[in-house]
C-alpha positions in Angstrom: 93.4 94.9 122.2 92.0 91.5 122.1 93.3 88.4 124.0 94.3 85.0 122.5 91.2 83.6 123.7 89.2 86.1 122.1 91.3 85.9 119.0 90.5 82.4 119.0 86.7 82.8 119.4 86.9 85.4 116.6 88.5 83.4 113.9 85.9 80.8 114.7 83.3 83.1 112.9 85.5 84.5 110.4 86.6 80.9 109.4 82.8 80.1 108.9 82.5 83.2 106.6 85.4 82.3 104.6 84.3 78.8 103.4 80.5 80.0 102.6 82.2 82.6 100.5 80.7 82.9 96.6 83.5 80.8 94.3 83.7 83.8 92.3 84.2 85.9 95.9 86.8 83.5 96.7 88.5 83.5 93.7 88.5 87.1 92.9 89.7 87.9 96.6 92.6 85.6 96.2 93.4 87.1 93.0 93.3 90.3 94.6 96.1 88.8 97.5 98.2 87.3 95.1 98.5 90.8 93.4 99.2 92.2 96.5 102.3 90.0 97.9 103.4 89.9 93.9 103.7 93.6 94.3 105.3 93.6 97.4 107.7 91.3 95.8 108.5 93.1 93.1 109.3 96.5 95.6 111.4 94.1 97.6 113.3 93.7 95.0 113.8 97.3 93.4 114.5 98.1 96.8 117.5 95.8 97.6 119.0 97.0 94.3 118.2 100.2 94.9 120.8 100.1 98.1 123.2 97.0 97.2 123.0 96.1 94.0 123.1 93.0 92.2 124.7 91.9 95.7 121.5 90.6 97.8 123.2 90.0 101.1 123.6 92.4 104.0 121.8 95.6 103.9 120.0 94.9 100.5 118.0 91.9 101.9 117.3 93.7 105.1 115.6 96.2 102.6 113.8 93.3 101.5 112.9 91.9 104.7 111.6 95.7 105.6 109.4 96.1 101.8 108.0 92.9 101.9 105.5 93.2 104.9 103.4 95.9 102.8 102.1 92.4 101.2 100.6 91.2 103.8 99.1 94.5 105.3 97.3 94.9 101.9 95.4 91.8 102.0 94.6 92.6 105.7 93.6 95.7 105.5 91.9 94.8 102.3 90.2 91.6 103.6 91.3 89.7 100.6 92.1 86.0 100.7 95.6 84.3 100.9 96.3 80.8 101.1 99.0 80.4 103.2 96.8 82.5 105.9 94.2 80.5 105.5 95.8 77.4 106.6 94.3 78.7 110.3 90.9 77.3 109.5 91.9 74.5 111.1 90.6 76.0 114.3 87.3 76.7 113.3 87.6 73.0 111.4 88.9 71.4 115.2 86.3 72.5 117.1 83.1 71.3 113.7 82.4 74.7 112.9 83.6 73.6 109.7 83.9 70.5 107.7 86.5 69.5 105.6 84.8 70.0 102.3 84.5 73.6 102.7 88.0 74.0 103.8 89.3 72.8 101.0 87.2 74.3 98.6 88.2 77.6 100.4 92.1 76.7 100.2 91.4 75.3 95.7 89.8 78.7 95.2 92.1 81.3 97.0 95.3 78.6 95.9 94.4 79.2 91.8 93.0 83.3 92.6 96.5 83.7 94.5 98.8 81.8 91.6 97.1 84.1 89.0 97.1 87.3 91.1 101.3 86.6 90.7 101.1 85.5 87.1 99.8 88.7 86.1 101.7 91.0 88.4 104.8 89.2 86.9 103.5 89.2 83.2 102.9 93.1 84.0 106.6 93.3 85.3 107.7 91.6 82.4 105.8 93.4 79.6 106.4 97.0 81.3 110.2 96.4 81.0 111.2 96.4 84.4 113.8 93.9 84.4 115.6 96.4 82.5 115.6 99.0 85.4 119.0 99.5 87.1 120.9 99.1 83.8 119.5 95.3 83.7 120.1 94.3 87.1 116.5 94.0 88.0 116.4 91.0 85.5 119.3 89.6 86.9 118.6 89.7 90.0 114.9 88.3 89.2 116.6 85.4 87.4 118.9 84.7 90.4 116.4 84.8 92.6 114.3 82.0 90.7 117.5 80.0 90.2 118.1 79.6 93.7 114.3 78.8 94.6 114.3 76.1 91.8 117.8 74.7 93.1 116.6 73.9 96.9 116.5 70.5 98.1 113.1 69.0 98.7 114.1 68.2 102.2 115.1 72.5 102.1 111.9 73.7 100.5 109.8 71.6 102.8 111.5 73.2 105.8 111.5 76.3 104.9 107.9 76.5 103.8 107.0 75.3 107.3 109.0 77.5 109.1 107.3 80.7 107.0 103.9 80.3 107.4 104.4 79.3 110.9 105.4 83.2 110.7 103.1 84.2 108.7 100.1 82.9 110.6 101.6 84.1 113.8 101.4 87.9 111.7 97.9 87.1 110.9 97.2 85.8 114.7 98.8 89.1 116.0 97.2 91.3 113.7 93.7 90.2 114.7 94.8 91.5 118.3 94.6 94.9 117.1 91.5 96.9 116.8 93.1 100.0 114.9 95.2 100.2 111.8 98.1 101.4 113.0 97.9 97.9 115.8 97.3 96.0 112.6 100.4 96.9 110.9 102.3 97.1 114.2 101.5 93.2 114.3 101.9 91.7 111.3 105.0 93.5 110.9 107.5 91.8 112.4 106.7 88.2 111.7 106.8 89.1 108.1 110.0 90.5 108.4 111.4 88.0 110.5 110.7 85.2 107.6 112.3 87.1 104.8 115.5 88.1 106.2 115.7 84.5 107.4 115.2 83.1 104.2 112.0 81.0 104.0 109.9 79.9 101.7 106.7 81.4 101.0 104.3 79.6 98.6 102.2 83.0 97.3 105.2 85.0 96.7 107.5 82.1 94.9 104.7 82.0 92.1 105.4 86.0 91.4 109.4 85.1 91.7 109.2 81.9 89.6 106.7 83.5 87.1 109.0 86.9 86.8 112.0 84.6 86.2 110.2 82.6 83.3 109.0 85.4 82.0 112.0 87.3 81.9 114.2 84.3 80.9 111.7 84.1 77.4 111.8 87.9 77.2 115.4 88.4 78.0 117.5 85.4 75.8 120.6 87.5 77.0 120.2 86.5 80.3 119.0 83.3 80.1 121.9 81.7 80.9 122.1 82.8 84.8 119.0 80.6 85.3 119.8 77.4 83.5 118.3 74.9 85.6 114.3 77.4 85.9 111.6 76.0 84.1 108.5 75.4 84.6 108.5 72.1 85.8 111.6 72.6 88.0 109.3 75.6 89.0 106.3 73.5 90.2 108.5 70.4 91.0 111.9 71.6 92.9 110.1 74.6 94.7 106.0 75.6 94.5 104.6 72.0 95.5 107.4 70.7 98.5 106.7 74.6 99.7 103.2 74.5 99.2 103.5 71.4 101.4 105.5 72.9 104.0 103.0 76.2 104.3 100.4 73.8 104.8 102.1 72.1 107.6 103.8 75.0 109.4 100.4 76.8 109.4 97.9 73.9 110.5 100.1 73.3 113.2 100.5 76.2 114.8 96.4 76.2 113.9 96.2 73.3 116.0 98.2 74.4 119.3 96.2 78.0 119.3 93.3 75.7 119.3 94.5 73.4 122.0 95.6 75.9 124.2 92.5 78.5 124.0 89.4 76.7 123.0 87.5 73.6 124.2 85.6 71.3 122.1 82.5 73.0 121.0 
């Protein structure tokens, strides 16, 4: 396996490659990786009703926490682009392998491929029927969900959205230790895990959970009243840009330390 510092001296070139990426590679990448954690959602979903129900406590969201990881492991094994993930080109940006331009042309690009990835995942599960699985409770339990995303405090979502993608950069970190597959998987794994079960906020995957929940709210009138206060500015506002924020933070920051500890100033 590779070494932090070699990690380090890895994502340096792999940072470089990612901002001189085609807009169109960009964008359909992060397409690609918002299709894949939007899917990952949805299966994280089926799968805690599957074993509890509407109820989404105990076992059924440690069924989630144990689905949802498969997102991630697409996009890396895949190669795809994710924004939250990509908040680590602050390395190659620390030590002026980058400049700031191209990181944030990289983060615009994958940001708007990633949100409609979700959207159409979401519009899929919406026009396929799927919240009606489970006698309905699949569009229950998608409303609930974006209910209780869009009713966070600021001060809550912020938090949260740091303390998830400090996770999942740590996944991302660990994977690239790995020179198989199976080391791959074995170290994005937990991390992944670790932020669902706890609760965090994770920027990629709310646009799948707030888009489902908008979608099925119009599709599903019936049900609309279990998500009274989603729309979609209480879906950009309340939860996608304090989150946003918060992924941004958690995962430069732990960009920066890596940096710090194993590279000097090139």
């Amino acid at each position: 396996m590779y070494t932090s510092y070699e990690i380090a001296e890895n994502y340096l070139g792999a940072g470089e490659k990612k901002v001189r990426m085609t807009w169109m590679a960009l964008l359909l990448s992060g397409i690609l990786s918002g299709m894949f954690i939007a899917l990952a959602g949805a299966a994280s979903t089926a799968g805690s009703i599957a074993v509890s129900g509407a109820n989404s406590d105990g076992v059924g969201k440690l069924i989630s926490a144990l689905l949802f990881p498969g997102g991630l492991a697409m996009v890396i094994l895949c190669g795809t682009e994710l924004f939250t993930g990509n908040s680590l080109l602050v390395i190659p940006l620390i030590q002026g392998r980058i400049r700031i331009p191209e990181m944030l042309r990289n983060w615009v690009l994958v940001y708007l491929g990633n949100l409609l990835g979700s959207v159409l995942v979401a519009l899929l599960v919406t026009g396929g029927h799927l919240p009606s699985m489970f006698s309905g409770v699949f569009g229950e339990v998608i409303l609930a969900t974006a209910e209780r995303k869009v009713g966070l405090s600021l001060q809550d979502a912020l938090c949260r959205g740091i303390l998830c993608n400090f996770l999942v950069c740590v996944a991302v970190w660990c994977s690239m230790s790995a020179k198989t597959t199976g080391g791959k998987l074995a170290g994005l794994y937990f991390p992944i895990m670790l932020f669902v079960i706890s609760g965090f906020e994770h920027s990629i995957a709310n646009m799948y959970y707030l888009s489902a929940g908008l979608f099925t709210k119009a599709a599903y009138p019936e049900l609309a009243q279990l998500a009274p206060g989603l729309s979609l500015g209480s879906a950009l506002m309340a939860n996608l840009l304090p989150v946003t924020l918060g992924n941004i933070i958690g995962g430069m920051g732990l960009g920066a330390v890596l940096s710090c500890i194993y590279l000097k100033k090139h």
